[in-house]
SELODO-485393 format. One line per field, with one value per residue (C-alpha): z, x, y. Coordinates in pm, 1 decimal. Layout:
<rs>
pz	c(Z,...)
px	c(X,...)
py	c(Y,...)
</rs>
This chain:
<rs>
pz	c(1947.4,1929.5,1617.3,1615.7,1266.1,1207.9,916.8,720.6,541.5,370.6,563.0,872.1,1116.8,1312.3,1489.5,1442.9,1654.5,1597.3,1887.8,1782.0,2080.5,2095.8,1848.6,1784.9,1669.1,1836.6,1553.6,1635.4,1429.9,1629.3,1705.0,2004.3,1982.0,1908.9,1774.9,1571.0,1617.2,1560.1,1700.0,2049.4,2125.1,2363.6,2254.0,2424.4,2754.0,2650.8,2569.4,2864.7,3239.3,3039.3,2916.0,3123.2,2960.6,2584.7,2437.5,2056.1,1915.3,1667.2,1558.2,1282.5,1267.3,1067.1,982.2,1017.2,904.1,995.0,602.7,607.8,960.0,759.5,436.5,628.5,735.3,1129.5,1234.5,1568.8,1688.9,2019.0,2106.8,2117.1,1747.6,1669.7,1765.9,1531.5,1225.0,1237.8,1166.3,1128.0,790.0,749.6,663.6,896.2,685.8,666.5,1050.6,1134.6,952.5,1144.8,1457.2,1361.6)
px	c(466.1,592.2,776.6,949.5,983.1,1215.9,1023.2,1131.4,850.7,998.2,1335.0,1189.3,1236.6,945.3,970.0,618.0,520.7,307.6,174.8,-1.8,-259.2,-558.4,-768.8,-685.5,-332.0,-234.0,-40.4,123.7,355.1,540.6,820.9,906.2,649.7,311.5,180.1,-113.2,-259.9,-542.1,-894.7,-766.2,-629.9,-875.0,-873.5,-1160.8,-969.6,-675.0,-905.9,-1048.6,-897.6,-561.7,-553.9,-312.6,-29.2,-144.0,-104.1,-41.0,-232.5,-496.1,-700.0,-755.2,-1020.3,-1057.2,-674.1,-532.9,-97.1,111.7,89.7,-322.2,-261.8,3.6,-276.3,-588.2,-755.7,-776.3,-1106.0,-1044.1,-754.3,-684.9,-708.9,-336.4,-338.4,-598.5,-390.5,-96.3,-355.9,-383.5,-798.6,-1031.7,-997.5,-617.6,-377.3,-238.4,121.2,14.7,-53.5,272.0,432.7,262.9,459.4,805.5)
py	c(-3841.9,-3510.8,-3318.2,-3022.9,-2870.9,-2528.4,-2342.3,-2005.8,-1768.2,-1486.0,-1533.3,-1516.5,-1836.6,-2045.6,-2368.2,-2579.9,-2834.9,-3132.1,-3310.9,-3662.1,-3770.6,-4018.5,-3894.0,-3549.1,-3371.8,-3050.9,-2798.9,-2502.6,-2235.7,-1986.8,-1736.4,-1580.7,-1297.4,-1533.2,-1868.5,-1964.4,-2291.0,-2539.8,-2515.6,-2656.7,-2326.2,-2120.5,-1735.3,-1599.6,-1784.6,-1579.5,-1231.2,-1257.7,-1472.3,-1413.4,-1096.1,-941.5,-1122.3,-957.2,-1302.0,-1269.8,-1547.5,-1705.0,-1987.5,-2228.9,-2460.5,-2801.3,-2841.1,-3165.0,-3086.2,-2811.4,-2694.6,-2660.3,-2456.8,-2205.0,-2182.2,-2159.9,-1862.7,-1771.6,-1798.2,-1614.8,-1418.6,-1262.1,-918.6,-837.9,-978.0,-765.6,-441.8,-548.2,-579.5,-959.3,-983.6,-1334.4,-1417.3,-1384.1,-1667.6,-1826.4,-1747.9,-1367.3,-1341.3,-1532.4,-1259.8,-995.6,-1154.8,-1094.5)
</rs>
């Protein structure tokens, strides 16, 4: 099953996506300048075979919902996220906000 969820932080719009397969969820949060998403998401793949595109991105690990993904810190972020001042560490609501 997939869900498509329109969410606002701080008046700014974000569609997340939720993505229910076989033992895992996919979760993503995005706009249309980056996304952060769960620990499926490959960011040294996109720092390094991808890097031409500057692919604003970052990573959470260990969240199961859409709400843990937006509360829980990044625990990597891509190299184009790094240049806007998104850092490991941040919330995933804080980076999103980064993005707009």
């Amino acid at each position: 099953m997939v869900s498509l969820t329109p969410i606002v932080i701080d008046g700014h719009s974000f569609t997340a996506v939720t993505v229910r397969l076989p033992r895992t969820t996919l979760l993503t949060v995005s706009n249309e300048n980056g996304y952060i998403m769960c620990g499926a998401l490959d960011v040294d793949l996109l720092n390094t075979q991808l890097h031409e595109r500057k692919i604003l991105a970052g990573r959470a690990v260990g969240v199961k919902t859409i709400d843990q993904l937006l509360k829980a810190p990044l625990e990597s972020v891509t190299h184009e996220a790094i240049r806007l001042g998104i850092h490991e560490g941040m919330i995933g609501e804080q980076a999103l906000l980064k993005m707009v």
